[in-house]
C-alpha atoms as one frame of an Amber mdcrd trajectory, in Angstrom:
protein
  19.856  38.294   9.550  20.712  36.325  12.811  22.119  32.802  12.437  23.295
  30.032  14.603  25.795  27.939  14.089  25.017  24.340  13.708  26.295  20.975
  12.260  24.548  19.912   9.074  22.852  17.066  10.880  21.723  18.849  13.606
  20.196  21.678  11.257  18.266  18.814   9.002  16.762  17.767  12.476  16.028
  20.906  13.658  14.493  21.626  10.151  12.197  18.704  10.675  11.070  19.385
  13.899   9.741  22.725  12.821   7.075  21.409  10.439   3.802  20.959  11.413
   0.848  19.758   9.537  -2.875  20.797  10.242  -4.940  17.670  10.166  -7.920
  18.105   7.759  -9.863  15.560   9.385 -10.123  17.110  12.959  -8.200  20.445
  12.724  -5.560  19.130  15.390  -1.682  20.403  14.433   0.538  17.501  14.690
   4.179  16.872  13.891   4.799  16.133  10.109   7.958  14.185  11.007   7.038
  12.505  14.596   9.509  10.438  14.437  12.937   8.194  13.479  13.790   4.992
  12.294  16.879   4.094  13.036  19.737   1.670  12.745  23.031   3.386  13.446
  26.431   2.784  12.055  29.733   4.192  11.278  27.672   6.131   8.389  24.957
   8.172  10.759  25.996   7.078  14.176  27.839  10.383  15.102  26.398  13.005
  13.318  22.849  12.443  12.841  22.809  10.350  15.348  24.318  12.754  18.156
  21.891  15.329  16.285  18.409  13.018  17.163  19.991  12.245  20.630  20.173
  15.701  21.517  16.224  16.437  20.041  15.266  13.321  21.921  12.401  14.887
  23.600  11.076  16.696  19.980  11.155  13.929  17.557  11.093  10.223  18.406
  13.785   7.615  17.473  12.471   4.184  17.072  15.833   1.404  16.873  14.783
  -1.070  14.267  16.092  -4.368  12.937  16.532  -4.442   9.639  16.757  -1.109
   7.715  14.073  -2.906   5.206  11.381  -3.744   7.782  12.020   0.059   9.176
  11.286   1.303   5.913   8.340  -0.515   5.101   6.842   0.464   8.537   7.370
   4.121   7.738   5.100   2.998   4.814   2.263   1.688   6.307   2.556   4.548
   8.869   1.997   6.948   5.976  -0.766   4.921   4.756  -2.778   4.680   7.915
  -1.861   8.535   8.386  -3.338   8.778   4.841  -0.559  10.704   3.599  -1.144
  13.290   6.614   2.475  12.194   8.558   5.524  10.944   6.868   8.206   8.994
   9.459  11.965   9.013   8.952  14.142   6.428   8.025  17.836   7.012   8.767
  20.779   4.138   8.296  24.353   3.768   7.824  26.694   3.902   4.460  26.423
   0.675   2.359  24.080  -2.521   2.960  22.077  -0.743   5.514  21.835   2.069
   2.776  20.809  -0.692   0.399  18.699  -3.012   2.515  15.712   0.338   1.849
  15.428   0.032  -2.163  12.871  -2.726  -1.537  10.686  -0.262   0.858  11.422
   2.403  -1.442  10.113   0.416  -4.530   6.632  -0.184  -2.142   6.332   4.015
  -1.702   6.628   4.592  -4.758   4.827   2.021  -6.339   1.958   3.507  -3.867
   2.578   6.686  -4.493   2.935   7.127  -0.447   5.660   9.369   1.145   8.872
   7.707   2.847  11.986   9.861   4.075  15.004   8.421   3.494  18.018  10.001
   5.256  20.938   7.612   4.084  24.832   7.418   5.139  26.937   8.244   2.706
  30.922   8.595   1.971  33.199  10.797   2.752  32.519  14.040   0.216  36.428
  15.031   1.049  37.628  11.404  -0.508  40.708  11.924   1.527  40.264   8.409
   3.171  38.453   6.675   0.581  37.857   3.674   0.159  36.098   3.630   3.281
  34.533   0.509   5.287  31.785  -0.365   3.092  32.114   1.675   0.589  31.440
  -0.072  -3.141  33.993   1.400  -5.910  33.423   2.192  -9.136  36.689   2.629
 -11.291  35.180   5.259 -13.814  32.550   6.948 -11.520  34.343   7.457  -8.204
  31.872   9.699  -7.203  29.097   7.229  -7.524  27.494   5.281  -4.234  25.465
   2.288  -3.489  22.967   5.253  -2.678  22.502   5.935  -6.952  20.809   2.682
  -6.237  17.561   4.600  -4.650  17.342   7.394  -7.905  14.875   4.819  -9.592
  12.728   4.543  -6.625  12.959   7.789  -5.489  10.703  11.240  -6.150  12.968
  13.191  -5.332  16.785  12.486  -4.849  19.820  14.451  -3.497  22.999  14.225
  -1.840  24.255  17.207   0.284  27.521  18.392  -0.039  27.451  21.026   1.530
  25.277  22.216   4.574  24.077  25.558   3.041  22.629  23.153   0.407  20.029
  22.080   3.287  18.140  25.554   2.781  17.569  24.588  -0.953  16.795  20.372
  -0.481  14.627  20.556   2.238  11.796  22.471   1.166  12.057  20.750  -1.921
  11.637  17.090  -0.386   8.809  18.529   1.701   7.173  19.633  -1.139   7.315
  16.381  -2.622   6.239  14.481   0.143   3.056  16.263   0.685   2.459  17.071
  -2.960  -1.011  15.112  -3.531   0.250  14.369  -6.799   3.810  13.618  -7.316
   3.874  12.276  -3.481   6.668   9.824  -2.943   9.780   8.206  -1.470  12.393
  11.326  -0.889  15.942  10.044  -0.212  18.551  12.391   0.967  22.178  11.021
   1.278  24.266  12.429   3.728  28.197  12.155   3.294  29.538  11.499   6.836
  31.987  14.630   6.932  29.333  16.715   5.953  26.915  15.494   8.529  29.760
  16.902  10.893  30.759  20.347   9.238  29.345  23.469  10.632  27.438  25.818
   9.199  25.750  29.183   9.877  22.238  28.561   9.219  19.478  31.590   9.431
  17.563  31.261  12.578  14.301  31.345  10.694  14.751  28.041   8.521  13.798
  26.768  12.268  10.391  29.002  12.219   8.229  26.457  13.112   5.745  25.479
   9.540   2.321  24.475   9.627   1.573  22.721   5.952  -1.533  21.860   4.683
  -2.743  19.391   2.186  -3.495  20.927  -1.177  -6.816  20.365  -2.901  -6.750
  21.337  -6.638  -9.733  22.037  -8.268 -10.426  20.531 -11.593 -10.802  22.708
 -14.926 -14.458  23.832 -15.354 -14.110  22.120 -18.789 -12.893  18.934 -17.722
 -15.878  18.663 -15.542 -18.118  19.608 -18.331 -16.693  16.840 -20.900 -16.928
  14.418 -18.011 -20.500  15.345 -17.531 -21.464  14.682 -21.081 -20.306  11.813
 -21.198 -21.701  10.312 -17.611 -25.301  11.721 -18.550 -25.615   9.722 -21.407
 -24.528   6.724 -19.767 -26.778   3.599 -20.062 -24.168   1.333 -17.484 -22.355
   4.059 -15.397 -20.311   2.419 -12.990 -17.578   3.972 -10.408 -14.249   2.376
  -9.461 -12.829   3.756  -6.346  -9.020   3.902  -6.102  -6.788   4.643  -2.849
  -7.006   8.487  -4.121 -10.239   8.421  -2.579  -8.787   7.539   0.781  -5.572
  10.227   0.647  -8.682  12.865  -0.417 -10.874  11.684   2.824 -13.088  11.210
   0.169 -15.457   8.676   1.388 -18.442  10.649   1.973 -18.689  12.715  -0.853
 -18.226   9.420  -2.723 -20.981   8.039  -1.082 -23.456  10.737  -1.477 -22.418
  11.391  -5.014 -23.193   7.501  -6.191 -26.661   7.451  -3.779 -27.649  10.981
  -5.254 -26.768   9.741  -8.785 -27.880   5.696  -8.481 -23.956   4.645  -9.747
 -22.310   1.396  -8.404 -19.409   1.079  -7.092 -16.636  -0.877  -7.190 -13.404
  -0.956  -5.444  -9.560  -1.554  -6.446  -7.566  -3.317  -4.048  -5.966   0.143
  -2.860  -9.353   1.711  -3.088 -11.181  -1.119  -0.475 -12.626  -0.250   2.371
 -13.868   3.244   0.146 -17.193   2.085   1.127 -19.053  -0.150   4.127 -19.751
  -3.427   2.744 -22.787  -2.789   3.531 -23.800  -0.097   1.559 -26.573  -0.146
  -0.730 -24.373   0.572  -4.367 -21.441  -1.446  -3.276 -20.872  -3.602  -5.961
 -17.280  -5.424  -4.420 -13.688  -5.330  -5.745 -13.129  -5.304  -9.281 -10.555
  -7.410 -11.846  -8.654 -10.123 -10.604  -9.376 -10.529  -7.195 -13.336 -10.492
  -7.675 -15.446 -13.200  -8.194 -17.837 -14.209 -11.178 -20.759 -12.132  -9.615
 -18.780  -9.305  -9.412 -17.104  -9.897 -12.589 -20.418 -10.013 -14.502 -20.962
  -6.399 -13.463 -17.617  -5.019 -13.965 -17.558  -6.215 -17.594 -21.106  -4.332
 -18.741 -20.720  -1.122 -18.280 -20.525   1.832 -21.044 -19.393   4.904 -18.606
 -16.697   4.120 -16.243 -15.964   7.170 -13.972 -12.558   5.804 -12.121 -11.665
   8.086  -8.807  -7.930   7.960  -7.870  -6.723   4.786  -9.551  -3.831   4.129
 -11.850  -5.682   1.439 -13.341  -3.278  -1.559 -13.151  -3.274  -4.898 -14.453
  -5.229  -6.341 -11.547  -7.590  -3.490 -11.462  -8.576  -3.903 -15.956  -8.055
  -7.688 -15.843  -4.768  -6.912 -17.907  -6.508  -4.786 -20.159  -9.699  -6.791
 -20.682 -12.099  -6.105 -17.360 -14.475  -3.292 -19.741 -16.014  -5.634 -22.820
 -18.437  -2.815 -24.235 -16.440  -2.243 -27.287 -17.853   1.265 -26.878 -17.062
   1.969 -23.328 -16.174   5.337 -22.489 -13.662   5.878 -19.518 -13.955   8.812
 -17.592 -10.350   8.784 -14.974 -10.597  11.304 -11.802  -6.967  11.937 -10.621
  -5.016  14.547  -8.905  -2.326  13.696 -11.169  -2.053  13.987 -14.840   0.313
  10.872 -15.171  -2.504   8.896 -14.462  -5.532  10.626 -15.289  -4.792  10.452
 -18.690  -4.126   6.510 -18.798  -5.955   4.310 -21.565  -7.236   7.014 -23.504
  -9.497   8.533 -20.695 -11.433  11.725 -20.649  -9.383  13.252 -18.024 -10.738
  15.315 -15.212  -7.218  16.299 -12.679  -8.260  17.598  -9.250  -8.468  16.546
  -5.875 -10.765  13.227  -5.464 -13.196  15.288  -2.945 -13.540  18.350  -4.457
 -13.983  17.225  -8.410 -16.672  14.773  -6.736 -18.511  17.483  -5.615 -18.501
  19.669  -8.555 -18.977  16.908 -11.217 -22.223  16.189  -8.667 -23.061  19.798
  -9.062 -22.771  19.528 -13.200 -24.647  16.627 -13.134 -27.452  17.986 -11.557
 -30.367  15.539 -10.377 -29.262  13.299 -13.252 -29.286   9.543 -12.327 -28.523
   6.465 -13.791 -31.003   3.805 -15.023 -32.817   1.935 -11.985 -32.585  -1.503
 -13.790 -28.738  -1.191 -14.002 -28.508  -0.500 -10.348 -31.088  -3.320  -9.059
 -28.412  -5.765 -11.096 -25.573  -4.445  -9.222 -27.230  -4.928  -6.108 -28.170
  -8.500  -6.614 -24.763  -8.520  -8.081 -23.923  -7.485  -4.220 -25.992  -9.728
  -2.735 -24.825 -12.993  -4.403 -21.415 -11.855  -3.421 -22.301 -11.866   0.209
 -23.725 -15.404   0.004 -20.637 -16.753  -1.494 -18.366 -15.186   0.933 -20.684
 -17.117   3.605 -20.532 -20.170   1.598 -16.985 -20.427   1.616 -16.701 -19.125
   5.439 -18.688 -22.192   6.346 -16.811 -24.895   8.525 -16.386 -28.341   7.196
 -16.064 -30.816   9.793 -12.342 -32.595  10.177 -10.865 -30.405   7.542  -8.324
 -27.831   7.652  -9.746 -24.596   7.193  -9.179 -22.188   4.088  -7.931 -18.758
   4.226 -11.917 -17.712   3.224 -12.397 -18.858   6.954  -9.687 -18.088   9.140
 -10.743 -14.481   7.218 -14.432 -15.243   7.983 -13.580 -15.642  11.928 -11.282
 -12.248  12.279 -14.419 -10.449  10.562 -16.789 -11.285  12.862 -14.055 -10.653
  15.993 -12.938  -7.481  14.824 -15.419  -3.922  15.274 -15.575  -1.258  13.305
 -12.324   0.426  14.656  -9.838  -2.304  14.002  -7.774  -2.322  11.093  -6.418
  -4.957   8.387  -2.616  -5.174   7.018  -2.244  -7.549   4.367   0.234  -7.758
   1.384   1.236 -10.417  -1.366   0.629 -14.013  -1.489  -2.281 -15.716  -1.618
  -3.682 -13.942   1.159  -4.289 -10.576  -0.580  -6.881 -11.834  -2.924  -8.441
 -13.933  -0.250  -8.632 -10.718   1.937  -9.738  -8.437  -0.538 -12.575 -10.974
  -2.088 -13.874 -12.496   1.369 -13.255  -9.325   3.585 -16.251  -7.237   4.507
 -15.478  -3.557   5.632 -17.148  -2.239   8.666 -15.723   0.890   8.454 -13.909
   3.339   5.888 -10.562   3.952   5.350  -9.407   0.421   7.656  -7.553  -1.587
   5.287  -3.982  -1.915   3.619  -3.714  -4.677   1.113  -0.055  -3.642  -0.355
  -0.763  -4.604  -4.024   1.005  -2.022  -6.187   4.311  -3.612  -5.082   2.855
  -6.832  -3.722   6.179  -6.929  -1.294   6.611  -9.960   0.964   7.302  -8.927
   4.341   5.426  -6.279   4.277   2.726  -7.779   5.978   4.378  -7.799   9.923
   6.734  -4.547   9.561   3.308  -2.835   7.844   1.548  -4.173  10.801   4.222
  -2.641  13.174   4.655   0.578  11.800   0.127   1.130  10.884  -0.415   0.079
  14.621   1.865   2.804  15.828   0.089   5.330  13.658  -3.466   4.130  14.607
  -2.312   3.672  18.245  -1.841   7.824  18.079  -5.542   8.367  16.609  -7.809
   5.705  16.742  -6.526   4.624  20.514  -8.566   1.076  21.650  -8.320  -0.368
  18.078  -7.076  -3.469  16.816  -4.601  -3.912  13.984  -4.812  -7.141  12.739
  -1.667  -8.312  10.315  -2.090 -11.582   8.125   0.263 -13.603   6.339   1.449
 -16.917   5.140   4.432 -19.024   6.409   6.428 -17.476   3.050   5.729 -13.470
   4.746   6.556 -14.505   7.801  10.128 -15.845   7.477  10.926 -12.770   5.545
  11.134 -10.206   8.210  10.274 -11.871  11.386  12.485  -9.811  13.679   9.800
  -6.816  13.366   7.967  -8.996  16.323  10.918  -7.783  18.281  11.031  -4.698
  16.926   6.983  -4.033  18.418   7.423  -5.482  21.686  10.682  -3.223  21.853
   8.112   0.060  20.922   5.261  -1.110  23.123   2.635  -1.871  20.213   0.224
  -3.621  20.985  -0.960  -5.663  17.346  -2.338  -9.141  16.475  -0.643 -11.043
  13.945  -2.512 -14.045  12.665  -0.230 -16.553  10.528  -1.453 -18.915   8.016
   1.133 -21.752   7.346   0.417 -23.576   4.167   3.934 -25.010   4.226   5.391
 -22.798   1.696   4.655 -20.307  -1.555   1.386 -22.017  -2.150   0.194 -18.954
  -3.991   3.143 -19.665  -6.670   2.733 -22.937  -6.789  -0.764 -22.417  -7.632
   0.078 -20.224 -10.420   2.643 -22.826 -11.698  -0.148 -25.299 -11.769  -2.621
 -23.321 -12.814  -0.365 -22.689 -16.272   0.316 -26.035 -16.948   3.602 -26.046
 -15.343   4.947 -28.775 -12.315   5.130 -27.724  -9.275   8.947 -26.664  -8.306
  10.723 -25.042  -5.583   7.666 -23.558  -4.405   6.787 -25.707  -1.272   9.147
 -26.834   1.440   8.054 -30.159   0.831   9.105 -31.324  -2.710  11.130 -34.393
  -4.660  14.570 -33.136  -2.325  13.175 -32.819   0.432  10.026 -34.991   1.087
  10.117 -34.211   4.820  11.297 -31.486   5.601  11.941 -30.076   8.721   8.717
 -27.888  10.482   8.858 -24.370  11.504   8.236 -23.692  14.913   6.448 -20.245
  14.752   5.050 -19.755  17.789   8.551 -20.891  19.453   9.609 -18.199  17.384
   7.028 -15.234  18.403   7.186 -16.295  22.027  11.207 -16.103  21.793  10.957
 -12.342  20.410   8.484 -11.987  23.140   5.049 -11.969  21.645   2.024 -13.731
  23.302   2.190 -16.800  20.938  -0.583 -19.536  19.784  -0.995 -22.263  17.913
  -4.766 -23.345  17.251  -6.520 -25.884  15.313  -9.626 -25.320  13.727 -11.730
 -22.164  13.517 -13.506 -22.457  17.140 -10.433 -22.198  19.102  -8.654 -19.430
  16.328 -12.312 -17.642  17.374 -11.619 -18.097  21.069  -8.263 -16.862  20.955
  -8.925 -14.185  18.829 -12.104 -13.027  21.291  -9.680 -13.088  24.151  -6.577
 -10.926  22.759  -9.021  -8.555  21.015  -8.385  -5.130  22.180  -5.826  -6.419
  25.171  -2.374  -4.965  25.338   0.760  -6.446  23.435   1.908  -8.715  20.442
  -0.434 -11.457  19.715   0.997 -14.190  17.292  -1.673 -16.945  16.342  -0.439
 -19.358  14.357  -2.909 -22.097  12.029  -2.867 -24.592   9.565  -4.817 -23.791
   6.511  -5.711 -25.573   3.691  -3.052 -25.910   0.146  -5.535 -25.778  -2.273
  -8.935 -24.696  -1.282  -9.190 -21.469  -3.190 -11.756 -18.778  -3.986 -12.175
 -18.790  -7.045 -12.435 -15.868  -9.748 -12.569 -16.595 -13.325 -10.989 -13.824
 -14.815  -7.853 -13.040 -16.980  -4.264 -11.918 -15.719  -1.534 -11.794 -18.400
   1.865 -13.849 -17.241   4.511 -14.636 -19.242   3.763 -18.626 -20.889   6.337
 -20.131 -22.649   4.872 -19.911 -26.207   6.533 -23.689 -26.837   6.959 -26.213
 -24.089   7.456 -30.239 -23.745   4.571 -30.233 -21.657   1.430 -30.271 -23.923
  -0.604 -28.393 -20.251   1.784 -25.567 -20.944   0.517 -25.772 -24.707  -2.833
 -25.602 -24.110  -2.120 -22.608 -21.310  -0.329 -20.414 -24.230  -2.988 -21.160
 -26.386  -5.134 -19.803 -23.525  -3.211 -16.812 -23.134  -3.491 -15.921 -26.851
  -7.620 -15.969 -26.500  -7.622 -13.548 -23.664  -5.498 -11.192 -25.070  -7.472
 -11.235 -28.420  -9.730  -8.815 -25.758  -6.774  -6.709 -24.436  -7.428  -2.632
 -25.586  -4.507  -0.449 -24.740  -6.670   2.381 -24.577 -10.256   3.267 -24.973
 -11.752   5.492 -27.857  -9.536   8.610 -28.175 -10.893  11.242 -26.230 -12.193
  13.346 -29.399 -14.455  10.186 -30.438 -15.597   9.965 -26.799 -16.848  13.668
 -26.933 -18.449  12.699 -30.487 -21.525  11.619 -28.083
């Protein structure tokens, strides 16, 4: 066996740079790895580093600003790369190791695949305590790096470099694995990174992975069938699986050929055109009362790559057919078995098409799809209802979302995370094209919002070249990681980045209100400080070296937006909007109300609380009574 003699950081890069992935969507081999994040320190600077310096021209290292906005741009790459390309993340021993456990908390919450290659100390201990290094008196050979094991999928630290021919095919596993995908974090003690090692030439044989596609059991299918064909109220929620299966035709087809609306999660949006005849709009918290009125009938609910959170089931209470049967399409088993489902595990795509083959020319009832539709319809007249300008007033988010919609074409692409934003995107957005939105819900991470915009316009400048990605975000998002401006002008993306300022965490203060509570320490204006002291964000944007705006009113964000669209560069348009113009849902969300209070609001909110959760179900019928059809 011939071998060559490298440093263990070299032969982890080296490793990378041999795997390939063949892109099911246009049978193109790409890099899986195509490139670095990077902040270097004392931790990564000389061995990894000198390693990525010397493979310069084979993998790409991208100098970021904060190891946390790196991370979560690695994110949204993998999301707009729908799980296809995974980007490194490399930083130093100690807070820059730490400053990642928030982006690693978003991957996995996601289930999305991040590569974390962290600084560690020295293995030897001969010069411990090192700079940065956090002691522990009774586990000296614990790190701040045991920090990542609960948001990682897989976890090691190397040792030793042979231990790279073990861990690396492992991780790679994991981060393609359409199932247990997920952050992989890989510590590197800074000795090791530098010791030699003989490595077999052919751990370099270059790789070409594919994505696997499990087929469901024959009999899972079956059960699923009986149950769907005897559905009165069938009704489909679409989950992000759908998107990491390219899934969006044969979803289409199947609920056309079988008369099924659908409805979409907040990771599962954009599954479907909003135009599309069975459409029926996002389901639990963030839709509206028309779409809420169809989300609560049905008796069949066949749910395609969801984990079924609390926003998706209305905190348990979204089905109210006391006899609703839940049918739960997942390529994992963790969560296709959730609230009591009748589980079918295999690949979104391919289960689609052989639960349409099962079902045969079986369709659900016409009436039941003509009330979705008008369902549908009524939606899209409220969304224009609220888009409408008011003369002299400030405009709402529903608006400012209105005029990006009607800017944007079917190629651009929407990042948007927590705040009040989210919901306002997900309820008034209308999706001219599948798979072109990112509403980061499953961690609902501040911040996310401009380094996800960063890091999903690099991936979409790669394959979808002449696009727009559009980012938005409050005032709150914005002061969390604003140096990721910098960090795109520094790469040469070009990305819009439209900022609502509602003059602080209006979205929490609406909550606060909204459960009887006072307002407090959610705005910057408040009893300490009645005036405080305005943020200049386009002085900020323009200073990083975006192309910076402030507008008022909806004609000139429209103008602005018309002229940047599809130009070259960082666009930053700033805008008033509205505090507490809101569109409004109706449904219920379980938070935690003080059962006693001295405010007599907060009494009548617990009392409140206890009524909607008098509907809560923590699972459906057990899967023997569903098959008792």
């Amino acid at each position: 066996m011939s071998t060559v003699r490298l440093t263990m950081a070299e032969g982890l890069v080296r490793f990378l740079v041999a795997q390939r992935i063949e892109d099911d969507r246009t049978g193109d081999v790409r890099a899986l790895v195509p490139g670095m994040f990077a902040i270097f320190g004392h931790g990564n600077a000389l061995g990894l580093g000198e390693a990525l310096e010397r493979h310069r021209g084979e993998i790409r290292t991208i100098r970021g600003q904060n190891e946390q906005g790196m991370a979560l741009a690695a994110v949204a790459y993998a999301k707009a790369a729908r799980r296809r390309q995974v980007m490194g993340v490399t930083t130093s021993i100690g807070p820059g190791a730490l400053n990642t456990v928030t982006a690693a908390g978003v991957a996995m919450a996601n289930r999305l695949p991040l590569l974390l290659l962290l600084g560690d100390t020295f293995q030897s201990r001969e010069p411990d305590p090192v700079l940065q290094q956090v002691e522990h008196f009774d586990r000296p050979d614990l790190t701040v790096n045991d920090a990542l094991t609960p948001v990682s999928r897989y976890w090691d630290r190397i040792v030793r470099p042979s231990q790279l021919l073990t861990s690396l095919p492992q991780a790679i596993g994991v981060l393609l694995d359409p199932a247990d995908c997920g952050p992989v974090t890989i510590c590197l003690p800074q000795d090791v990174q530098a010791e030699a090692f003989d490595f077999p030439e052919s751990f370099f044989e270059p790789v070409v992975h594919r994505i696997r596609r499990p087929r469901p059991s024959r009999d899972d299918v079956r059960d699923a069938a009986a149950v769907l064909t005897r559905a009165r109220r069938p009704l489909i929620v679409a989950g992000g699986g759908v998107h990491y299966s390219l899934a969006e035709a044969e979803l289409t087809e199947f609920a056309h050929r079988h008369g099924i609306p659908v409805m979409e999660t907040v990771a599962g949006k954009s599954s479907l055109v909003a135009g599309d005849s069975h459409f029926a709009g996002p389901i639990g918290v963030f839709g509206e009362l028309a779409a809420q009125q169809i989300a609560w009938e049905p008796d069949v609910v066949l749910a395609v790559g969801t984990r079924l959170q609390d926003f998706t089931t209305e905190s348990g209470t979204v089905f109210k057919d006391p006899d609703v049967r839940l049918v739960s399409v997942n390529v994992a088993r963790f969560d296709a078995v959730k609230r009591g489902a009748v589980p079918v595990i295999g690949d979104a795509r391919e289960t689609l098409d052989e639960l349409g083959a099962a079902l045969g020319e079986w369709t659900g009832p016409l009436d039941w799809l003509a009330k979705a539709q008008m369902s549908a319809r009524a939606q899209s007249a409220e969304i224009l209802t609220r888009q409408a300008a008011a003369e002299g007033e400030l405009p709402t988010y529903a608006q400012v979302i209105g005029v990006v919609n009607s800017v944007a074409d079917d190629e651009d692409y929407v990042v948007v995370s927590s705040g009040g934003l989210a919901g306002e995107v997900v309820m008034n957005w209308r999706s001219q094209a599948v798979a072109t939105f990112d509403c980061e819900y499953g961690f609902s991470c501040m911040g996310y919002e401009l380094s996800g915009t960063w890091g999903a316009a690099m991936e979409r400048a790669a394959t979808h070249r002449g696009s727009t990605v559009y980012g938005l975000l409050g005032d709150g998002s914005f002061m969390m990681l604003p140096m990721d401006i910098y960090s795109a002008v520094l790469t040469g993306t070009d990305m819009t980045l439209i900022v609502c300022d509602n003059g602080g965490f209006n979205v929490i203060e609406r909550l606060q209100i909204g459960h009887g509570a006072a307002s407090f320490k959610t705005m910057l204006a408040d009893e300490d400080h009645p005036d405080p002291q305005q943020i200049d964000f386009v002085a900020i944007a323009a200073g990083m070296g975006a192309d910076a705006h402030r507008v008022t009113g909806l004609a000139e964000l429209e103008a602005v937006l018309a002229r940047t669209h599809g130009t070259p560069g960082v666009h930053v348009i700033v805008t008033d909007v509205a505090q507490h113009r809101w569109s409004e849902g109706g449904s219920f969300w379980e938070v935690g109300v003080p059962e006693v209070s001295h405010r007599s609001e907060v009494d009548q909110a617990h009392r409140e609380l206890v009524e909607g959760k008098a509907h809560q179900r923590s699972f459906w019928k057990p899967r023997a009574q569903q098959q008792k059809i």
